[in-house]
mmCIF entry with sequence, helices, sheets and N, C-alpha, C, O atoms, coordinates in Angstrom:
data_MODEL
# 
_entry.id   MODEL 
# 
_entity.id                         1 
_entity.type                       polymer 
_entity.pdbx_number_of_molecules   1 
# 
_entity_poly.entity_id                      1 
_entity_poly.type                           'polypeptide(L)' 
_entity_poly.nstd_linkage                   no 
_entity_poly.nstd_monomer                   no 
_entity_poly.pdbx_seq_one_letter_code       
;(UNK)(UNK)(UNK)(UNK)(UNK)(UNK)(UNK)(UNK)(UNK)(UNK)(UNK)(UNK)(UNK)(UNK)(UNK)(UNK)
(UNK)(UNK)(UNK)(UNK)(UNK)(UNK)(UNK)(UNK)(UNK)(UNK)(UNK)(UNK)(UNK)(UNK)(UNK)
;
_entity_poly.pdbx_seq_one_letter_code_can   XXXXXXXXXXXXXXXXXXXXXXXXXXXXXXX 
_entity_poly.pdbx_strand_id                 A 
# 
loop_
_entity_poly_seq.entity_id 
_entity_poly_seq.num 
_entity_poly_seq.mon_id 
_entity_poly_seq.hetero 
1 1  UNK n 
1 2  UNK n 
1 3  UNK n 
1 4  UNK n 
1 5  UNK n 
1 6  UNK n 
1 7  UNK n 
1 8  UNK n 
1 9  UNK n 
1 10 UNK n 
1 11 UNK n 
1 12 UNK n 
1 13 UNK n 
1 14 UNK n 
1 15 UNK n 
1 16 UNK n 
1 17 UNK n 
1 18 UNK n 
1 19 UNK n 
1 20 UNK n 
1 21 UNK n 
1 22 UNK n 
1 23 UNK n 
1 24 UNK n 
1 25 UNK n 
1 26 UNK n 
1 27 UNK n 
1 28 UNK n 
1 29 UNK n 
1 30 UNK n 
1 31 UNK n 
# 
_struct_asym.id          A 
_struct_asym.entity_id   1 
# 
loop_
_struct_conf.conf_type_id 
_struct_conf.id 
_struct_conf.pdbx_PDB_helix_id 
_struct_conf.beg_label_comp_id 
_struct_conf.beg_label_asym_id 
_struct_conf.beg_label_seq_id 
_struct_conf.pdbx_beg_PDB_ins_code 
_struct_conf.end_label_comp_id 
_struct_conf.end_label_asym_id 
_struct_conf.end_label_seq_id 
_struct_conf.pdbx_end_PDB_ins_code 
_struct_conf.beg_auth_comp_id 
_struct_conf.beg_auth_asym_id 
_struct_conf.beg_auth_seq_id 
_struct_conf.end_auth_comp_id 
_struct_conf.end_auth_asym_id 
_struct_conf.end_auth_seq_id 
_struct_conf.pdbx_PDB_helix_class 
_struct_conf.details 
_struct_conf.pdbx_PDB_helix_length 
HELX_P HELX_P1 AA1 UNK A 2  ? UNK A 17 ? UNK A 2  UNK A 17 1 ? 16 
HELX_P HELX_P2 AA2 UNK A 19 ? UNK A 30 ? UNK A 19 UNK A 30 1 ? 12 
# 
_struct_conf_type.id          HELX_P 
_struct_conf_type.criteria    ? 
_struct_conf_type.reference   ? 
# 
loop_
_atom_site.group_PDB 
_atom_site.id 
_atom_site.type_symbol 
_atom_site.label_atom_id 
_atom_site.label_alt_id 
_atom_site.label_comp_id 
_atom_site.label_asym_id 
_atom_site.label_entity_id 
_atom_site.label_seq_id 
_atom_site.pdbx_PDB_ins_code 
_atom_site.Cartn_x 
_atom_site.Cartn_y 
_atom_site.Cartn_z 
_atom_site.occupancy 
_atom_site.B_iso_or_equiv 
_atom_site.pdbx_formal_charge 
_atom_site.auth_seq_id 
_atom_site.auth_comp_id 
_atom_site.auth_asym_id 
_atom_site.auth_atom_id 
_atom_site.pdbx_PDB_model_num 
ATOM 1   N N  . UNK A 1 1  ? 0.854 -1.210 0.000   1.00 0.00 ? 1  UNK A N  1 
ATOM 2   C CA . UNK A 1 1  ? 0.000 0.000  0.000   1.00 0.00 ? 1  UNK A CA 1 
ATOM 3   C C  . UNK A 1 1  ? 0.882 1.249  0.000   1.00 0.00 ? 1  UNK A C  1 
ATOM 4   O O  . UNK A 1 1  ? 0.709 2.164  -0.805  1.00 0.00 ? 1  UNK A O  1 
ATOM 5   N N  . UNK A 1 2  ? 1.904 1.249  1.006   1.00 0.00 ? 2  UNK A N  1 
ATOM 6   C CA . UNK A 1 2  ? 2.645 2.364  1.056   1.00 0.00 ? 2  UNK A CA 1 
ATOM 7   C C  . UNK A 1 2  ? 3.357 2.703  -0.120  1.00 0.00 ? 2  UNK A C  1 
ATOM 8   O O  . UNK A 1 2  ? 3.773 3.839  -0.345  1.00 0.00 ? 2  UNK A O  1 
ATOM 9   N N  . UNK A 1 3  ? 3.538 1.488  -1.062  1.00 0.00 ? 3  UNK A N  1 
ATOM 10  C CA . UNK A 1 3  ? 4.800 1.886  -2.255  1.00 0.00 ? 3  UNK A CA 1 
ATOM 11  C C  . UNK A 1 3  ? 4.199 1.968  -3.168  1.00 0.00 ? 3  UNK A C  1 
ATOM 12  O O  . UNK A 1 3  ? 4.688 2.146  -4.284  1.00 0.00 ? 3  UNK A O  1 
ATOM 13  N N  . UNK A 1 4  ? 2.668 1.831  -2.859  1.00 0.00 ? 4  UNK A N  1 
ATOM 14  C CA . UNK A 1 4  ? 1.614 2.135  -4.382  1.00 0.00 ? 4  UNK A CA 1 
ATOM 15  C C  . UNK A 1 4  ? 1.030 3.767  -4.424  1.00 0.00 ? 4  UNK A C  1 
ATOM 16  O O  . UNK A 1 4  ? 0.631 4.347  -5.434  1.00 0.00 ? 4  UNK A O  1 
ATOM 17  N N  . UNK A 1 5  ? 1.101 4.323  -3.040  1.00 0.00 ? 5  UNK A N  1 
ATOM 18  C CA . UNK A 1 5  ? 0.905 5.469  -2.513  1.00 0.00 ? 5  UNK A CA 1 
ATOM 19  C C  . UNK A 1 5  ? 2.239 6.099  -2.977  1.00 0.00 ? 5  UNK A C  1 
ATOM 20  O O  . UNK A 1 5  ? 1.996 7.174  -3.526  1.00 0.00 ? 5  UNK A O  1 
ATOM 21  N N  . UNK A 1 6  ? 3.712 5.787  -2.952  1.00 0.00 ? 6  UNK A N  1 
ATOM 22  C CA . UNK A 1 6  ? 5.254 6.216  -3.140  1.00 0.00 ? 6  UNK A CA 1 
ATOM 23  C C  . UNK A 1 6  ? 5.053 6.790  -5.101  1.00 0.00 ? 6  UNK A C  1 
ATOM 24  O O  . UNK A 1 6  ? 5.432 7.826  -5.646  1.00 0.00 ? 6  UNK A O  1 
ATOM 25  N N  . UNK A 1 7  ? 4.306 5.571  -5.674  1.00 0.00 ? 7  UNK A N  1 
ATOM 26  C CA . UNK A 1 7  ? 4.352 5.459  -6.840  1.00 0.00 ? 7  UNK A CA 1 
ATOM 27  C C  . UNK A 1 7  ? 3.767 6.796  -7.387  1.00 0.00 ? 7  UNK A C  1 
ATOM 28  O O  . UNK A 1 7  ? 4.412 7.740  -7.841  1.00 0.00 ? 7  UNK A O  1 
ATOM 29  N N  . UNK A 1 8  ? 2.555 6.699  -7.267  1.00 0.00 ? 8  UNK A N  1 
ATOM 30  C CA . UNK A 1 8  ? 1.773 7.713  -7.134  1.00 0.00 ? 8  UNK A CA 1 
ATOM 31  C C  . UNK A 1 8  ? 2.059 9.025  -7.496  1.00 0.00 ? 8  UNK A C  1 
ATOM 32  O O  . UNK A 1 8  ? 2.057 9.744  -8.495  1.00 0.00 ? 8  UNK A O  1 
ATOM 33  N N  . UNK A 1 9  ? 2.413 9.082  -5.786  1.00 0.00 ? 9  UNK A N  1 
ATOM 34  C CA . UNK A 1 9  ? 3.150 10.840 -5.976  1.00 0.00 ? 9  UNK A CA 1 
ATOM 35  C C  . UNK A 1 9  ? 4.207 10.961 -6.484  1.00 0.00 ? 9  UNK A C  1 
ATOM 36  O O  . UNK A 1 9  ? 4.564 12.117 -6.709  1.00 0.00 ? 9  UNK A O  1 
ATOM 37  N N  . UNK A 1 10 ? 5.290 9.639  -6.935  1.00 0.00 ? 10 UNK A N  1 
ATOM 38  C CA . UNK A 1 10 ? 6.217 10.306 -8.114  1.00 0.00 ? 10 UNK A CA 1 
ATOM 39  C C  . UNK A 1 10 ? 5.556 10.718 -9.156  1.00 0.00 ? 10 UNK A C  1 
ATOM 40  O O  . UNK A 1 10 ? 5.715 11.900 -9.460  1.00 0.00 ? 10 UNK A O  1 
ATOM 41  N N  . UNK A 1 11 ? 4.598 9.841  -10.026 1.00 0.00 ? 11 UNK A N  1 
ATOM 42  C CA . UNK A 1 11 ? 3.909 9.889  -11.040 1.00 0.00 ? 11 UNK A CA 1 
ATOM 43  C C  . UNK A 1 11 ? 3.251 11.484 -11.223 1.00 0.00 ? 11 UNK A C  1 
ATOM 44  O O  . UNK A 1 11 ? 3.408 12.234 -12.187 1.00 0.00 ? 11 UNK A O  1 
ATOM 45  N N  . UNK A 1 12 ? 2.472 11.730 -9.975  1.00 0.00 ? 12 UNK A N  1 
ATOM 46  C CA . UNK A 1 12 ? 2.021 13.140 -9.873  1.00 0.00 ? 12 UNK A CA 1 
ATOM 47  C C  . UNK A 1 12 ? 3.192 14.441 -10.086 1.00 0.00 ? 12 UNK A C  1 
ATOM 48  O O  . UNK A 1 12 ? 3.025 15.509 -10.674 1.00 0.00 ? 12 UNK A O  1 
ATOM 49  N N  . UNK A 1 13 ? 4.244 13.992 -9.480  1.00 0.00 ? 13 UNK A N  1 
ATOM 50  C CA . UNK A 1 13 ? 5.389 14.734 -9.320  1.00 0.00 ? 13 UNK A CA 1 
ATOM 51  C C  . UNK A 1 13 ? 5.550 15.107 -10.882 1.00 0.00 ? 13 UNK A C  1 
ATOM 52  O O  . UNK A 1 13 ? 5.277 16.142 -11.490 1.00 0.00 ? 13 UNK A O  1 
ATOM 53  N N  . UNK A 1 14 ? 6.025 14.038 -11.249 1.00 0.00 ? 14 UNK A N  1 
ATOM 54  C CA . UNK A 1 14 ? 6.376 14.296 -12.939 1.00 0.00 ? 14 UNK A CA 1 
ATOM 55  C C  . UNK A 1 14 ? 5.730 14.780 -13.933 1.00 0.00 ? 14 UNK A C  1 
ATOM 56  O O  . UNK A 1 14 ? 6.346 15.361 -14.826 1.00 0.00 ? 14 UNK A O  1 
ATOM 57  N N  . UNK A 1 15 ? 4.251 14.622 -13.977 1.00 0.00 ? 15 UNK A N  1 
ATOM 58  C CA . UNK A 1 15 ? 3.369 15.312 -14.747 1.00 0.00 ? 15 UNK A CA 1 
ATOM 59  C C  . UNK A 1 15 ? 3.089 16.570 -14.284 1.00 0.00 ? 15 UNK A C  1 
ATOM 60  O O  . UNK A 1 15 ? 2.317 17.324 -14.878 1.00 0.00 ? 15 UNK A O  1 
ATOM 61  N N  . UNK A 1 16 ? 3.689 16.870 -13.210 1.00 0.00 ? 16 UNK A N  1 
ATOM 62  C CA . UNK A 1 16 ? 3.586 18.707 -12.995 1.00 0.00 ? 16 UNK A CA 1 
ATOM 63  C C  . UNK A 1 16 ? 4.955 19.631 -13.374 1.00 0.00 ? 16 UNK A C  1 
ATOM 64  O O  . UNK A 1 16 ? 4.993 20.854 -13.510 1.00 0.00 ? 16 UNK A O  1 
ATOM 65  N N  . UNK A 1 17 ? 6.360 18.405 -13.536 1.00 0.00 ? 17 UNK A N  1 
ATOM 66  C CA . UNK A 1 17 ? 7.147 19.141 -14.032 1.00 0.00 ? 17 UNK A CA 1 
ATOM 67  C C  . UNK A 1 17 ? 7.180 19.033 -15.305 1.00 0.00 ? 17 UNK A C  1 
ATOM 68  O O  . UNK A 1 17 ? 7.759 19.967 -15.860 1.00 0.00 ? 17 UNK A O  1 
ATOM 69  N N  . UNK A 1 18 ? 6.675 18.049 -16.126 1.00 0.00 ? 18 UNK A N  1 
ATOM 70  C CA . UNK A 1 18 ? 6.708 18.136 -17.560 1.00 0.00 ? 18 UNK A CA 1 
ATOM 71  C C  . UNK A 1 18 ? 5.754 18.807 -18.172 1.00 0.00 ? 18 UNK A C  1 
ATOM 72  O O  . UNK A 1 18 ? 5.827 19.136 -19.356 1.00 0.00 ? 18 UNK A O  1 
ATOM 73  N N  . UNK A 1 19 ? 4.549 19.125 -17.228 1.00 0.00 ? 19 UNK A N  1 
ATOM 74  C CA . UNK A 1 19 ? 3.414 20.363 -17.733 1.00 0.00 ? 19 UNK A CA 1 
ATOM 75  C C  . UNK A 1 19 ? 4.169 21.878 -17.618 1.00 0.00 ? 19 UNK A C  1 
ATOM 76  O O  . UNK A 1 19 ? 4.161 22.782 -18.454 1.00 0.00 ? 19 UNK A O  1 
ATOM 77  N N  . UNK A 1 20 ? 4.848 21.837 -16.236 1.00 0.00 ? 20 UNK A N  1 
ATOM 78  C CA . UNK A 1 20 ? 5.452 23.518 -16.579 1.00 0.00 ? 20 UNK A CA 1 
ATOM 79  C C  . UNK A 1 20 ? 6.360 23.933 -16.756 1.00 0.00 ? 20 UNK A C  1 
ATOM 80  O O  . UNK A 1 20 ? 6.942 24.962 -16.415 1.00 0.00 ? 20 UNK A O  1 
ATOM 81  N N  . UNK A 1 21 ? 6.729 22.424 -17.829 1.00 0.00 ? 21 UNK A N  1 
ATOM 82  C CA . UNK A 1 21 ? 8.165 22.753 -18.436 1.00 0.00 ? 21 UNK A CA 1 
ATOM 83  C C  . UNK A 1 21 ? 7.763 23.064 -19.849 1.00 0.00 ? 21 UNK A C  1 
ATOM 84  O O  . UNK A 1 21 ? 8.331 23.946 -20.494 1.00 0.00 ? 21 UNK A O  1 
ATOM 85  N N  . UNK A 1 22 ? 6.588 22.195 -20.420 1.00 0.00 ? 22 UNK A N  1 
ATOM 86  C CA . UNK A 1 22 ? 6.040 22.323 -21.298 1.00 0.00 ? 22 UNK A CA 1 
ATOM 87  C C  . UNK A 1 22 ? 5.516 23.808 -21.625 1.00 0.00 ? 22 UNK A C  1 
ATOM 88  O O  . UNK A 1 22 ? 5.920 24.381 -22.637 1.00 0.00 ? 22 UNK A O  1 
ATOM 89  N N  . UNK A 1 23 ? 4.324 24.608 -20.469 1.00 0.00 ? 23 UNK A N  1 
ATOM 90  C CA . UNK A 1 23 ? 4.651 25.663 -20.403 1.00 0.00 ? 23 UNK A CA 1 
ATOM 91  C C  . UNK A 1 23 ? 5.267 26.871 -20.602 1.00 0.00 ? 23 UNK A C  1 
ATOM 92  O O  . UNK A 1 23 ? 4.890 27.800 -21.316 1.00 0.00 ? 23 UNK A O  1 
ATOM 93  N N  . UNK A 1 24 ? 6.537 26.759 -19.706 1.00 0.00 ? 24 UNK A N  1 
ATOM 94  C CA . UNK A 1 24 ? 7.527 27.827 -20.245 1.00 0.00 ? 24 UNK A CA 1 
ATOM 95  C C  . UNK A 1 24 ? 8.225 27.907 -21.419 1.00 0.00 ? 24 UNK A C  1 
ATOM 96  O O  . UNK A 1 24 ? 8.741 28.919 -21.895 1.00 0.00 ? 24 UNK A O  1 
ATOM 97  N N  . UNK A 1 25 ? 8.218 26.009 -22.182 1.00 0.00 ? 25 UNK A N  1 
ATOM 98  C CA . UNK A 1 25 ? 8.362 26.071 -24.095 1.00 0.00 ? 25 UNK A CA 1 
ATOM 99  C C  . UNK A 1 25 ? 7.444 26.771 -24.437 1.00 0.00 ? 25 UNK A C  1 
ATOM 100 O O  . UNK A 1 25 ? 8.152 27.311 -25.287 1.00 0.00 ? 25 UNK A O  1 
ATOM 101 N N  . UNK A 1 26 ? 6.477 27.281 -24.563 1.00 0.00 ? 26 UNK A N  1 
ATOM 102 C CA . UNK A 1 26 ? 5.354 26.935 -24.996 1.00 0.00 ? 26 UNK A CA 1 
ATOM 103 C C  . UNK A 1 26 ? 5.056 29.027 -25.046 1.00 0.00 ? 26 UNK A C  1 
ATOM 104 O O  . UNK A 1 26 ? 4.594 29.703 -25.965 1.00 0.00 ? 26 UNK A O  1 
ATOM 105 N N  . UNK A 1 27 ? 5.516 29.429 -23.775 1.00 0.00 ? 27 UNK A N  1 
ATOM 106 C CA . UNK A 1 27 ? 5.636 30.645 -23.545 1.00 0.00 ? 27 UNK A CA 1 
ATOM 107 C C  . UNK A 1 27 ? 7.030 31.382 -24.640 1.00 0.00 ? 27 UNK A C  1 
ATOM 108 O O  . UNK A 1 27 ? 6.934 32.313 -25.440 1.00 0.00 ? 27 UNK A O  1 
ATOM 109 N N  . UNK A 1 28 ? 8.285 30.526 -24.268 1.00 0.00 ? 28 UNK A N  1 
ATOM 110 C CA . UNK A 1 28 ? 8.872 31.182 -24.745 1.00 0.00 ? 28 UNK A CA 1 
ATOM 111 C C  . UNK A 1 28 ? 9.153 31.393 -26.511 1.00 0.00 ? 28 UNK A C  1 
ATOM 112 O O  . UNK A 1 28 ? 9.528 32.380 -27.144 1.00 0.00 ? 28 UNK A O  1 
ATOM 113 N N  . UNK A 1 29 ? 8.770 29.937 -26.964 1.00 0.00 ? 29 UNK A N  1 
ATOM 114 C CA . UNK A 1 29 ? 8.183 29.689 -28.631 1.00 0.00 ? 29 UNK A CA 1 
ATOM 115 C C  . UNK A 1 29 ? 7.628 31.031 -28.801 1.00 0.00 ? 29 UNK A C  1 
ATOM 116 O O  . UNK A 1 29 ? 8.214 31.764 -29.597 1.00 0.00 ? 29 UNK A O  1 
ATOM 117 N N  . UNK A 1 30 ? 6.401 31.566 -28.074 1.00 0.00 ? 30 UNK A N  1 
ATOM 118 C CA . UNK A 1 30 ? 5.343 32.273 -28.642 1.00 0.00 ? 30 UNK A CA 1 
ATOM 119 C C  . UNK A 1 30 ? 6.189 34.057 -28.450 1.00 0.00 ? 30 UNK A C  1 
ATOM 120 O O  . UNK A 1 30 ? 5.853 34.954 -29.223 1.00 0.00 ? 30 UNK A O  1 
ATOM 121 N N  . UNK A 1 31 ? 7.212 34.297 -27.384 1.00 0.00 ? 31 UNK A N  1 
ATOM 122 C CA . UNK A 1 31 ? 7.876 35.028 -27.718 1.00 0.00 ? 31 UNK A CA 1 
ATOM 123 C C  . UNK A 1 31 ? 8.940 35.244 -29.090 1.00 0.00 ? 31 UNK A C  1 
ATOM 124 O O  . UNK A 1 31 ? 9.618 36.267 -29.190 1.00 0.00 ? 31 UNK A O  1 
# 
């Protein structure tokens, strides 16, 4: 349970840095 919970919030982790990394491409492209 605990390492399915561990999993998880890496998983969460990563889709928030590859969204606002995506982002700031995404910003600076449009500059």
């Amino acid at each position: 349970f605990f390492s399915i919970c561990l999993v998880d919030l890496v998983v969460a982790a990563l889709e928030i840095n590859t969204t606002s990394a995506y982002e700031i491409f995404a910003t600076q492209t449009m500059m």
